[in-house]
ZAVOMI-36745 format. One record per atom (N, C-alpha, C, O): x, y, z; residue in one letter; residue number from 1; atom name; chain. Coordinates in Angstrom, 2 decimals, always signed. Last residue first. Layout:
% residues N
<pt <X Y Z> "A" NUM "CA" "A">
...
% end
This chain:
% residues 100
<pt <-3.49 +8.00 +22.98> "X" 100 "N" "A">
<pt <-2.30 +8.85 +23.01> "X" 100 "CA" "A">
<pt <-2.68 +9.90 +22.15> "X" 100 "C" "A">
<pt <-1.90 +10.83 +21.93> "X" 100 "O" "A">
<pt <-5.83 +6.64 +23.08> "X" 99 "N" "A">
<pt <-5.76 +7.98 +24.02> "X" 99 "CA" "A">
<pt <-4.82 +8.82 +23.53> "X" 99 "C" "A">
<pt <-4.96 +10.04 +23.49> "X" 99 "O" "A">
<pt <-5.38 +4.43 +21.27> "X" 98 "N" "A">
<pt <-6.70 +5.37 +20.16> "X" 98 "CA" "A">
<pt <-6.05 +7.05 +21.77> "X" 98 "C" "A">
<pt <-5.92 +8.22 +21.41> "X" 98 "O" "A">
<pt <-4.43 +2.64 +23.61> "X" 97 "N" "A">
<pt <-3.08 +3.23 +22.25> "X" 97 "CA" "A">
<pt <-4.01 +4.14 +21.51> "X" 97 "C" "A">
<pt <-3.30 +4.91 +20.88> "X" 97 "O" "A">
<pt <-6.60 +2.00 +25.15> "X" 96 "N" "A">
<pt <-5.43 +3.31 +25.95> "X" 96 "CA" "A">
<pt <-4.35 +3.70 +24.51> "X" 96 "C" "A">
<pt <-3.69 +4.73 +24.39> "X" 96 "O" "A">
<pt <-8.05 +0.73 +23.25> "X" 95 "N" "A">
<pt <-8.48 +2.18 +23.32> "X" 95 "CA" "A">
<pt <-7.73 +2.62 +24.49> "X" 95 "C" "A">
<pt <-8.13 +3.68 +24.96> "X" 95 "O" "A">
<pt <-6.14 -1.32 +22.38> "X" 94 "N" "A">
<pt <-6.89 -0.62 +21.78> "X" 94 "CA" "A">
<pt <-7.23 +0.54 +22.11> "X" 94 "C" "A">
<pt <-6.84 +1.49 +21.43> "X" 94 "O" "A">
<pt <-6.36 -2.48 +25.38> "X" 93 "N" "A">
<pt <-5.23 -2.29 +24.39> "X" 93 "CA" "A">
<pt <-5.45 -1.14 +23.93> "X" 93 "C" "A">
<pt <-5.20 -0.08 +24.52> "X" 93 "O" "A">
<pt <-9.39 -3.23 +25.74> "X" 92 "N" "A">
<pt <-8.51 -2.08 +26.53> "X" 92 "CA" "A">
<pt <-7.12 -2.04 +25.74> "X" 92 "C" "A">
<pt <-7.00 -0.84 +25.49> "X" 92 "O" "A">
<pt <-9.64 -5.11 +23.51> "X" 91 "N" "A">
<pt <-9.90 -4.05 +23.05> "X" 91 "CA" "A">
<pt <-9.32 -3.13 +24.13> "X" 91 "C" "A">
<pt <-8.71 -2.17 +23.67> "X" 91 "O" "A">
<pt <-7.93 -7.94 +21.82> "X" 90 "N" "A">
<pt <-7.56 -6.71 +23.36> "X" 90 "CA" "A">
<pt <-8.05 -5.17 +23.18> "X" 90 "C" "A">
<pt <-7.32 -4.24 +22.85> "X" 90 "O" "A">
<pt <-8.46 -8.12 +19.35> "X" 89 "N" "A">
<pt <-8.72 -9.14 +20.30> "X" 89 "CA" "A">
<pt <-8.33 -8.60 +21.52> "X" 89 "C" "A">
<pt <-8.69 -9.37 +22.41> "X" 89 "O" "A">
<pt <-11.31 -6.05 +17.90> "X" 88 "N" "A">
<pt <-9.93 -6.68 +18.22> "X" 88 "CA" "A">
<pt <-9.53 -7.33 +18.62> "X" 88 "C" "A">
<pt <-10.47 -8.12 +18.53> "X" 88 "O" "A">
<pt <-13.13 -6.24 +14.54> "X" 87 "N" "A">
<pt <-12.90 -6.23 +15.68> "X" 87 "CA" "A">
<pt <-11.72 -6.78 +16.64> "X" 87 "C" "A">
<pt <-11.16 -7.83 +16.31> "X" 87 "O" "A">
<pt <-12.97 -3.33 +13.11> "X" 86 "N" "A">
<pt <-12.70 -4.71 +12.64> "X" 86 "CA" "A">
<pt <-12.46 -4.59 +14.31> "X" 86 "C" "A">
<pt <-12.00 -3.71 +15.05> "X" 86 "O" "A">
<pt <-15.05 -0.71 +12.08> "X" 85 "N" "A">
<pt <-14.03 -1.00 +13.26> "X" 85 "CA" "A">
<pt <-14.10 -2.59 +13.14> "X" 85 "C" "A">
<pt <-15.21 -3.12 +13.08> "X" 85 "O" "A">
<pt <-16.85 -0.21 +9.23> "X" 84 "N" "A">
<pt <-17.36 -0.31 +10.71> "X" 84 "CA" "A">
<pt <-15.50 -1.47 +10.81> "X" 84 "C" "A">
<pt <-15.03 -2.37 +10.12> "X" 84 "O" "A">
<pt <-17.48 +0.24 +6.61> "X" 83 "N" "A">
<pt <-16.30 +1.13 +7.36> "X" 83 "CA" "A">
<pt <-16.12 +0.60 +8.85> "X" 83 "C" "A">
<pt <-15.22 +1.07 +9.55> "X" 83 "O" "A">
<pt <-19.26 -1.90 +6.00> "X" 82 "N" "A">
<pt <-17.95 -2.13 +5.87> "X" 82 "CA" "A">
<pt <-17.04 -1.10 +6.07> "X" 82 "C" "A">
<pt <-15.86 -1.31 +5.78> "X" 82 "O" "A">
<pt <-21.47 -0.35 +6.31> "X" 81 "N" "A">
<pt <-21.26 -1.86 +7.15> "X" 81 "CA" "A">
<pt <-19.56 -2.31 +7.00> "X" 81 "C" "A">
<pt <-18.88 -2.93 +7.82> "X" 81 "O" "A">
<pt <-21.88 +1.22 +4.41> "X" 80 "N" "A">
<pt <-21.45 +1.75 +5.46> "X" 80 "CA" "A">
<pt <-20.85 +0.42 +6.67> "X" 80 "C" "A">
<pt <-20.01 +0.46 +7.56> "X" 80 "O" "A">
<pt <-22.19 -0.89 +2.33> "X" 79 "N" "A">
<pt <-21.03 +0.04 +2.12> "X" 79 "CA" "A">
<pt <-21.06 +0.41 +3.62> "X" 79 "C" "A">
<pt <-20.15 -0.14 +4.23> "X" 79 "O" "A">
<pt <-24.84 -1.46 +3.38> "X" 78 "N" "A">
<pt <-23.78 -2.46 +2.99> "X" 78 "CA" "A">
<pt <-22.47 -2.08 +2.95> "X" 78 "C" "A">
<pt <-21.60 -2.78 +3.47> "X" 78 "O" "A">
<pt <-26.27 +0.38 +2.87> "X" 77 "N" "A">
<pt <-26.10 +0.08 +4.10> "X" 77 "CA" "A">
<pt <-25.03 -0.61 +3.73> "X" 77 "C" "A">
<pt <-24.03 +0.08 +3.91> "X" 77 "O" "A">
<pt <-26.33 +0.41 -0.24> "X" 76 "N" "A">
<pt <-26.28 +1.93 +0.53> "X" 76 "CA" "A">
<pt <-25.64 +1.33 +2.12> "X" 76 "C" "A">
<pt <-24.58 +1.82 +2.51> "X" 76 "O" "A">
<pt <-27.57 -2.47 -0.69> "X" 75 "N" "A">
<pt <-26.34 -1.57 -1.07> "X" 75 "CA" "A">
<pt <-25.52 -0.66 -0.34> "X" 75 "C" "A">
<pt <-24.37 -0.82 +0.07> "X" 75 "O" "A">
<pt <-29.36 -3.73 +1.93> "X" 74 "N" "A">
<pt <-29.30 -3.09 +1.10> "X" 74 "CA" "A">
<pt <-27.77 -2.32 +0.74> "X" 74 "C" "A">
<pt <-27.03 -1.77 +1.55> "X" 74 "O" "A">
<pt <-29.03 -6.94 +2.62> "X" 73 "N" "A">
<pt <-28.34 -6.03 +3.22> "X" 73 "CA" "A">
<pt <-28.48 -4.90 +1.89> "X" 73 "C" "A">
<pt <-27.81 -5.13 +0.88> "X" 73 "O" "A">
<pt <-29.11 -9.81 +2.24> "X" 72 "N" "A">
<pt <-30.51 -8.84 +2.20> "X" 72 "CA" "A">
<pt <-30.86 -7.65 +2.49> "X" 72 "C" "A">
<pt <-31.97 -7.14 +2.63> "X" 72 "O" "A">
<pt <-26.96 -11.35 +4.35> "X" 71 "N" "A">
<pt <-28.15 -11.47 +3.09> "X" 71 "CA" "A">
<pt <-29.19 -10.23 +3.19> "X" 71 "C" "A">
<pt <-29.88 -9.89 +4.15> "X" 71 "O" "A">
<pt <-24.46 -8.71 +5.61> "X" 70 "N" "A">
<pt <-25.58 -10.17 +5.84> "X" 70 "CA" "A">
<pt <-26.12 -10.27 +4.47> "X" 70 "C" "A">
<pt <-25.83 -9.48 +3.57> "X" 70 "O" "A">
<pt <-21.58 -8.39 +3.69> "X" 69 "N" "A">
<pt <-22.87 -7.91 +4.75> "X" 69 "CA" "A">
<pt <-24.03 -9.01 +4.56> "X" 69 "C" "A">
<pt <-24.32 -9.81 +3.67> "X" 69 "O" "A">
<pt <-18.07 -8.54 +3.86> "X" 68 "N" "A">
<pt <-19.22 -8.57 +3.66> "X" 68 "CA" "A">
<pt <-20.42 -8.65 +4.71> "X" 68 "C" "A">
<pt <-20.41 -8.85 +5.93> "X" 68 "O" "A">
<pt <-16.07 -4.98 +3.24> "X" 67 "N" "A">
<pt <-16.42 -6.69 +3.94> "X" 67 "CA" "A">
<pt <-17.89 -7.10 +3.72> "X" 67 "C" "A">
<pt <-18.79 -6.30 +3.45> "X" 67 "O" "A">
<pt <-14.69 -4.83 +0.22> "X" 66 "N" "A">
<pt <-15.63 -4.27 +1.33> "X" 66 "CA" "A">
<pt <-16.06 -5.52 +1.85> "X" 66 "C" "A">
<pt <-16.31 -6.60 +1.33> "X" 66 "O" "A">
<pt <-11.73 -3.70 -1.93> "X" 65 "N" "A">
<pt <-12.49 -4.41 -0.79> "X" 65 "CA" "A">
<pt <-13.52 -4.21 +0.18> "X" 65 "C" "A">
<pt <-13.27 -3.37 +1.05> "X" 65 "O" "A">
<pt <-10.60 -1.69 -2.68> "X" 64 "N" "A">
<pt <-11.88 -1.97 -3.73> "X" 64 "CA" "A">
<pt <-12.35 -2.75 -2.45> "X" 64 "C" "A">
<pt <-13.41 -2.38 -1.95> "X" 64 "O" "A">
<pt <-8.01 -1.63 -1.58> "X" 63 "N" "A">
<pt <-8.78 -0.28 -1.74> "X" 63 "CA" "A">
<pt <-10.13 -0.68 -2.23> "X" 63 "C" "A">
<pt <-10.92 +0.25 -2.14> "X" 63 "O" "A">
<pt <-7.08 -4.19 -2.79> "X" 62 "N" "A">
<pt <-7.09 -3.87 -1.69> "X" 62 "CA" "A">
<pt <-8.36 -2.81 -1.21> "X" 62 "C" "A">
<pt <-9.39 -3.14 -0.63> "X" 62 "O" "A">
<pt <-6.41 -2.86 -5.78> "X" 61 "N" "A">
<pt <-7.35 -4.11 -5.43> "X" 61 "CA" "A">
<pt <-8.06 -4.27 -3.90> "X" 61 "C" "A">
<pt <-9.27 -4.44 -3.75> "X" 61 "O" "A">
<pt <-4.92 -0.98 -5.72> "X" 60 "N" "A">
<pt <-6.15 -0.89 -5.95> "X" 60 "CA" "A">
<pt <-7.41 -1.94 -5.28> "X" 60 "C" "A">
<pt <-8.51 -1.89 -4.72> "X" 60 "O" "A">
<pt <-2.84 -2.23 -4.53> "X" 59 "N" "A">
<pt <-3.54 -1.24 -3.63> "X" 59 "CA" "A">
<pt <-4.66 -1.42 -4.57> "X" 59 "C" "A">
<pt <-5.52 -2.16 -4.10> "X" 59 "O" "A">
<pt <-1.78 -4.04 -6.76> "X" 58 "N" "A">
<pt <-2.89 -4.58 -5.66> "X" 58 "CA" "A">
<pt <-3.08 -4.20 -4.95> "X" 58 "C" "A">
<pt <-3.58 -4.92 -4.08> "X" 58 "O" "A">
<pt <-1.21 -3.17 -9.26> "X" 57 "N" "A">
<pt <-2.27 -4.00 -8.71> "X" 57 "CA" "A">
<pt <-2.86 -3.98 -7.49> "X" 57 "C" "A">
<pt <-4.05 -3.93 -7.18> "X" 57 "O" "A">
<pt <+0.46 -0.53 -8.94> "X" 56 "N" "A">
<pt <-0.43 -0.87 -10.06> "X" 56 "CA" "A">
<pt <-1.86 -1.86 -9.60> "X" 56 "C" "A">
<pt <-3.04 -1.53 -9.58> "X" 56 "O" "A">
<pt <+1.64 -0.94 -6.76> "X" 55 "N" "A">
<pt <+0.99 -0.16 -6.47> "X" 55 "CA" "A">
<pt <-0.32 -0.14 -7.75> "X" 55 "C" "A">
<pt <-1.52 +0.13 -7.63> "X" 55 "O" "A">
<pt <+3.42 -3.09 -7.82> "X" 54 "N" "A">
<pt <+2.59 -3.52 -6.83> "X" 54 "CA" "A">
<pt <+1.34 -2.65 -6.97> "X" 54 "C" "A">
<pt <+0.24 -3.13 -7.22> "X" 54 "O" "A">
<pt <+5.11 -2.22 -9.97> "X" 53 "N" "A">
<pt <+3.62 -3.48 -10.11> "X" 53 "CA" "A">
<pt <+2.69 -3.56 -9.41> "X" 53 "C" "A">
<pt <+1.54 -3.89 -9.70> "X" 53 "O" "A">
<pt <+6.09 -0.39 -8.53> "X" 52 "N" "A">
<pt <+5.08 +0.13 -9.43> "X" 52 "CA" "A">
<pt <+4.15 -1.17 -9.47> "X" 52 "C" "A">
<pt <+2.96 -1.27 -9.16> "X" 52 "O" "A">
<pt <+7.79 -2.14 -6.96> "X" 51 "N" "A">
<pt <+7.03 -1.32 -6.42> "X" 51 "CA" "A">
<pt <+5.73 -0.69 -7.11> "X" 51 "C" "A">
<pt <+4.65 -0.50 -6.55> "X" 51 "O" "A">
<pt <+9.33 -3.08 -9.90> "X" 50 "N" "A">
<pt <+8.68 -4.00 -8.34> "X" 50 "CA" "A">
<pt <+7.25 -3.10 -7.92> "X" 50 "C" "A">
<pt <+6.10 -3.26 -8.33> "X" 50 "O" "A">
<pt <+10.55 -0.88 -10.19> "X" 49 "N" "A">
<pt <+9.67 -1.93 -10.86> "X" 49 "CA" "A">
<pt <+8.80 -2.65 -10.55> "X" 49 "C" "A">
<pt <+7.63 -2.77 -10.94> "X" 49 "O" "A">
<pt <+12.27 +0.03 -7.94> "X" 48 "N" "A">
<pt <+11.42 +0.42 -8.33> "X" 48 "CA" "A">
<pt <+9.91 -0.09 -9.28> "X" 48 "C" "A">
<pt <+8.73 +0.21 -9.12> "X" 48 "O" "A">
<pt <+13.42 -2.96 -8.56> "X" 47 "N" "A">
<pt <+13.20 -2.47 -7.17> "X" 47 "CA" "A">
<pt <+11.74 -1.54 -7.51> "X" 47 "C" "A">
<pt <+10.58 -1.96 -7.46> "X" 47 "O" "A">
<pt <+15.03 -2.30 -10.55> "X" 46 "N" "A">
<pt <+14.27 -3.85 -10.30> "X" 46 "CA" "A">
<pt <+13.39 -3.46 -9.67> "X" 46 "C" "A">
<pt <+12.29 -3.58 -10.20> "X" 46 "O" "A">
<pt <+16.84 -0.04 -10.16> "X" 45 "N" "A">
<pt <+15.26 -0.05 -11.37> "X" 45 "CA" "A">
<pt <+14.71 -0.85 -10.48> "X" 45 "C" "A">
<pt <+13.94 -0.39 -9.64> "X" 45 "O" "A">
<pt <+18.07 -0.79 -7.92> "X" 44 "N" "A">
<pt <+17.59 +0.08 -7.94> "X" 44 "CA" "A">
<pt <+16.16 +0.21 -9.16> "X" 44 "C" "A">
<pt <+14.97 +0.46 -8.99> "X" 44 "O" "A">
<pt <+18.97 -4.24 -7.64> "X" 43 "N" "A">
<pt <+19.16 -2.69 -8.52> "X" 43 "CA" "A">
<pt <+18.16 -2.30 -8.28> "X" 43 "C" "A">
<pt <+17.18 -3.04 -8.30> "X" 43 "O" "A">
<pt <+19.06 -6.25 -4.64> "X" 42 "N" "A">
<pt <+18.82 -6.08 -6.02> "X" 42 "CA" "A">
<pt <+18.91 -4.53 -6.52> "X" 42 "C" "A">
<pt <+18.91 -3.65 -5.65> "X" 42 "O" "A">
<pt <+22.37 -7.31 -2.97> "X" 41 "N" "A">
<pt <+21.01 -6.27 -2.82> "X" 41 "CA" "A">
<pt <+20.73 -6.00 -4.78> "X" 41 "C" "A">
<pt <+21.49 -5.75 -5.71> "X" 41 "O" "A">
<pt <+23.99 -8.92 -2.76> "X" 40 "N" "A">
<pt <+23.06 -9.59 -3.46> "X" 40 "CA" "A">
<pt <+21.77 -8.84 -3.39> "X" 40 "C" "A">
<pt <+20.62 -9.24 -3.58> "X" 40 "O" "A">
<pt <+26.96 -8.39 -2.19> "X" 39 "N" "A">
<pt <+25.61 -8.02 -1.15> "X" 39 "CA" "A">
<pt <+24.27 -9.25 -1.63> "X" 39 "C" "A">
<pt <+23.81 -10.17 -0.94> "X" 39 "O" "A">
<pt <+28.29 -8.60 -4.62> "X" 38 "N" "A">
<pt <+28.99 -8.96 -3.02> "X" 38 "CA" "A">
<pt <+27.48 -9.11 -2.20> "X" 38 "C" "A">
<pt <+27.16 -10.18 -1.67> "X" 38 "O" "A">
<pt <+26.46 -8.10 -6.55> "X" 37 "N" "A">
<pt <+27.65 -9.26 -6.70> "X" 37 "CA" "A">
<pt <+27.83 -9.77 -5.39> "X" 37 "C" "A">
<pt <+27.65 -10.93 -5.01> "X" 37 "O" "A">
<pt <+23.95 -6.41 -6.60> "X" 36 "N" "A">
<pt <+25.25 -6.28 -6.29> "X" 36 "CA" "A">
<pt <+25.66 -7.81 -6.41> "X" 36 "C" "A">
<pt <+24.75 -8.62 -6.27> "X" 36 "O" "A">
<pt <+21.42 -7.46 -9.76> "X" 35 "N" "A">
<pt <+21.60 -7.08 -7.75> "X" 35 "CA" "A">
<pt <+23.32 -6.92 -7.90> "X" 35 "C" "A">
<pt <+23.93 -7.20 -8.94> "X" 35 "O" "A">
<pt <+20.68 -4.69 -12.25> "X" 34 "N" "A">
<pt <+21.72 -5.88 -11.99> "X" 34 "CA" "A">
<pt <+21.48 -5.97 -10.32> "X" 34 "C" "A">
<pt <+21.37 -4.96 -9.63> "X" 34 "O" "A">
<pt <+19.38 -2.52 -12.67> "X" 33 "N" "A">
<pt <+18.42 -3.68 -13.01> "X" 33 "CA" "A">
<pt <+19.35 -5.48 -12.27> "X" 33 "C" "A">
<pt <+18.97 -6.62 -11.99> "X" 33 "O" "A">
<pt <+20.21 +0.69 -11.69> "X" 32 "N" "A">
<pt <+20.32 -0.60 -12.73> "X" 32 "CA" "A">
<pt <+19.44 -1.61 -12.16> "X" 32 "C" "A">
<pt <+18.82 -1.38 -11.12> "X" 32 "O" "A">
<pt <+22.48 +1.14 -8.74> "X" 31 "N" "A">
<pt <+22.13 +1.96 -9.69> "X" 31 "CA" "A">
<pt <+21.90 +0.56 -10.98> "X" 31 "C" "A">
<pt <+22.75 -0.28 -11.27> "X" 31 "O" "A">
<pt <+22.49 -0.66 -5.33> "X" 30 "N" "A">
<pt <+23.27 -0.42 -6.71> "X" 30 "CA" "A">
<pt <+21.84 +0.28 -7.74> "X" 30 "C" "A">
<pt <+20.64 +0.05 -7.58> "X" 30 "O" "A">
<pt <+20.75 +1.49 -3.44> "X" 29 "N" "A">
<pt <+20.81 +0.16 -3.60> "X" 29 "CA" "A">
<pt <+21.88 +0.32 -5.12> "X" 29 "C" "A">
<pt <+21.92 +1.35 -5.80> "X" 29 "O" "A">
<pt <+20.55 +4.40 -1.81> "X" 28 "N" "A">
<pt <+21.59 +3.07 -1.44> "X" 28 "CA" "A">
<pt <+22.14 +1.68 -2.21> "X" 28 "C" "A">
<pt <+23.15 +1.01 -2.01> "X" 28 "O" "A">
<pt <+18.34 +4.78 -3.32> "X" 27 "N" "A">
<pt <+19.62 +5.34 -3.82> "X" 27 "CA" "A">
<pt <+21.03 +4.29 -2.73> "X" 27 "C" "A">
<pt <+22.07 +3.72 -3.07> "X" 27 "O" "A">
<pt <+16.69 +4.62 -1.37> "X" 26 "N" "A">
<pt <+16.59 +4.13 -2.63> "X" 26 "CA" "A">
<pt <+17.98 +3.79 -3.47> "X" 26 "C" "A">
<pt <+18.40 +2.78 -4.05> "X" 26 "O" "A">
<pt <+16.25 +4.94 +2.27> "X" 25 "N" "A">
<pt <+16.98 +5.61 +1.22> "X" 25 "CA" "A">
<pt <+16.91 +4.83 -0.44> "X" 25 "C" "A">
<pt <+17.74 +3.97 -0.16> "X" 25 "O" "A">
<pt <+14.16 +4.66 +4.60> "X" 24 "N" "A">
<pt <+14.56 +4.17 +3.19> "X" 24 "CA" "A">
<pt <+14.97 +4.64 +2.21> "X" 24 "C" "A">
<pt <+14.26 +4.82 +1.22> "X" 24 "O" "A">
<pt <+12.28 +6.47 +6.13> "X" 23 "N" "A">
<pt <+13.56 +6.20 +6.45> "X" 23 "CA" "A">
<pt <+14.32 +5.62 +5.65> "X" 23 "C" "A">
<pt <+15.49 +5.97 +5.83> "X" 23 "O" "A">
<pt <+9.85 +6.81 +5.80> "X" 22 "N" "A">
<pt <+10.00 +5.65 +6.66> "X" 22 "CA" "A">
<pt <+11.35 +5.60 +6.63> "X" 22 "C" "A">
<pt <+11.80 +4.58 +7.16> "X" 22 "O" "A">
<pt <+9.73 +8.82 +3.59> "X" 21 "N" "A">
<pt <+9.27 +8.65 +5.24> "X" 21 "CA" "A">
<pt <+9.40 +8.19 +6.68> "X" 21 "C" "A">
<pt <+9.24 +8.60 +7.83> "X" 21 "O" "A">
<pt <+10.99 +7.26 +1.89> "X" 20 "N" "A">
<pt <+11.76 +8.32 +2.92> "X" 20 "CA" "A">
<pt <+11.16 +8.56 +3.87> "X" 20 "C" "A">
<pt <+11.67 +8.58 +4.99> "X" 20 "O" "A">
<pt <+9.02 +5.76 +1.05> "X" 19 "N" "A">
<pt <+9.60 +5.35 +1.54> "X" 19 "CA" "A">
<pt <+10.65 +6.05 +2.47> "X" 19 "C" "A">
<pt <+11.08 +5.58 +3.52> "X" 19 "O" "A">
<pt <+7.37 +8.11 +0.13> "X" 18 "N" "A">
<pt <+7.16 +6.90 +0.72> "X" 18 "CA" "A">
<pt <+7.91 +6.15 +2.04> "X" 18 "C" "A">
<pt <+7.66 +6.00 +3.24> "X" 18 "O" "A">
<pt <+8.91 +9.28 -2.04> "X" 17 "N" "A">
<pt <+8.57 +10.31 -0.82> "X" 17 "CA" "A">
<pt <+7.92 +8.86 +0.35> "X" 17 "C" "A">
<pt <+8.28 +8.96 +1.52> "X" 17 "O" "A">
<pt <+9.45 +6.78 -3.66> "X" 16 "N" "A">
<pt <+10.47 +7.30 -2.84> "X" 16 "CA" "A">
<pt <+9.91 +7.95 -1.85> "X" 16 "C" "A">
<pt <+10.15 +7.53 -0.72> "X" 16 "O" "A">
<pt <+6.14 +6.79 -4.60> "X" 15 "N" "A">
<pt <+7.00 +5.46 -3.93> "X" 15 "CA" "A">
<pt <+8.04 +5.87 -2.52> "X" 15 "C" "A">
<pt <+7.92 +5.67 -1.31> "X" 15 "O" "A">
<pt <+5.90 +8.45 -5.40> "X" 14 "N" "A">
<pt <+5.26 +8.53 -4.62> "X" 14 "CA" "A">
<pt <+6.01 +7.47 -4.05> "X" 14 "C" "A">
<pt <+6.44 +7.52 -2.90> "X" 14 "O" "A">
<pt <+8.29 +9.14 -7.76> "X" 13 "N" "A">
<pt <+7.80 +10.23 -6.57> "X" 13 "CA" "A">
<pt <+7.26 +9.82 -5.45> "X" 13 "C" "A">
<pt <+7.64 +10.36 -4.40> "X" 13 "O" "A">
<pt <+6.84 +6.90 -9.63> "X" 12 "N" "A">
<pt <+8.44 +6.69 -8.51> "X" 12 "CA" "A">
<pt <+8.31 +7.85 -7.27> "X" 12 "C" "A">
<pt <+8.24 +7.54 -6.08> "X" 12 "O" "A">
<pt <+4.54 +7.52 -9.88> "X" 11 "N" "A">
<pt <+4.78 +6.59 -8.98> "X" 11 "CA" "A">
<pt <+5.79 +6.24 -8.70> "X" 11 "C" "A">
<pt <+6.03 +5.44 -7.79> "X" 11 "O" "A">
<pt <+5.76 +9.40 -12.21> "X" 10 "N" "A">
<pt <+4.61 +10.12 -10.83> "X" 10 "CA" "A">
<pt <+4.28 +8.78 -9.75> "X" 10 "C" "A">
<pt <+3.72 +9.12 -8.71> "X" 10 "O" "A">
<pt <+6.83 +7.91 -13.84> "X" 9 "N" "A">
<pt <+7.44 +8.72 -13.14> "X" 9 "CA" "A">
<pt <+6.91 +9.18 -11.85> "X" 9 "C" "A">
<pt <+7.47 +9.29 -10.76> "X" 9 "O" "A">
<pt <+5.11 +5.93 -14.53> "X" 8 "N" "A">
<pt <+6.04 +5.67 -13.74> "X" 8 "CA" "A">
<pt <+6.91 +6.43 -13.47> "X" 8 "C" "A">
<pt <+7.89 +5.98 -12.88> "X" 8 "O" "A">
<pt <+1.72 +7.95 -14.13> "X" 7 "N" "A">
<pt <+2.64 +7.44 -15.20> "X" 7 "CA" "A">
<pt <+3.77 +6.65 -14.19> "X" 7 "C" "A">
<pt <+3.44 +6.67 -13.00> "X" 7 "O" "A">
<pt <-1.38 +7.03 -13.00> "X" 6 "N" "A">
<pt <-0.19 +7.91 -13.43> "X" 6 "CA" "A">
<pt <+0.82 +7.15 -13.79> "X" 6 "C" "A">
<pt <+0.86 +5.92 -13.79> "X" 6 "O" "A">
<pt <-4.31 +6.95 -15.28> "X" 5 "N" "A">
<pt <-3.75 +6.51 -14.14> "X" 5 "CA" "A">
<pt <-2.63 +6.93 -14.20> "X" 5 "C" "A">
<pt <-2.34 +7.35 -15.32> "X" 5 "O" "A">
<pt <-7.27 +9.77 -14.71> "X" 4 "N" "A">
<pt <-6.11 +8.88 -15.72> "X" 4 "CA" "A">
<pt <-5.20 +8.05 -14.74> "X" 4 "C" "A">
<pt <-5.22 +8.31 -13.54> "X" 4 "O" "A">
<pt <-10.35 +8.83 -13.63> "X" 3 "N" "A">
<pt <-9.14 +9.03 -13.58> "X" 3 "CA" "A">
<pt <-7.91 +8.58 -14.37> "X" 3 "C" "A">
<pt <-7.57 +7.43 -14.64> "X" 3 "O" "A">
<pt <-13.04 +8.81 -16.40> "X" 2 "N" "A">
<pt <-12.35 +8.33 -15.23> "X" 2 "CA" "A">
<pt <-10.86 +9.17 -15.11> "X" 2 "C" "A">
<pt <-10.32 +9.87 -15.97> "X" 2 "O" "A">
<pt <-15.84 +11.20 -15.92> "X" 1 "N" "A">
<pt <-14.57 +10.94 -16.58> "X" 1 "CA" "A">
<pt <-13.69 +10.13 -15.64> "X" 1 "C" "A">
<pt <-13.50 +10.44 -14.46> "X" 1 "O" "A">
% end
């Protein structure tokens, strides 16, 4: 059975708890679809709106991505080939920031 997808209530939740995370209050921005006059900060719906499109399209899309694998690369392997560590350009970087 597939997953139902959720509604725009249950992706405002995720959005806001989201973004509060990070410190982003929502509710700062004018209330509505209108941006402020003085500021030119867009409304609060818009905004939200926004956000849903996104999460609508293009996490999924994102999330679906698998890098690709040589020619001739069975399925099964192929998938695991694409969890594999993108490589860095300062790997001591890398693994004193993986210590903390």
């Amino acid at each position: 059975m597939a997953p139902t997808p959720p509604t725009d209530a249950e992706l405002n939740v995720l959005i806001r708890a989201r973004l509060a995370a990070l410190g982003i209050d929502l509710d700062q921005l004018p209330p509505g679809t209108s941006p402020d006059p003085e500021t030119g900060s867009p409304g609060r719906d818009s905004v939200l709106a926004s956000l849903r499109s996104f999460m609508r399209g293009t996490v999924a899309t994102l999330a679906a991505y698998q890098l690709p694998a040589p020619d001739g690369t069975e399925p099964d392997t192929a998938k695991a080939l694409s969890q594999q560590h993108v490589p860095v350009l300062y790997p001591s970087n890398s693994t004193e920031w993986r210590k903390a």
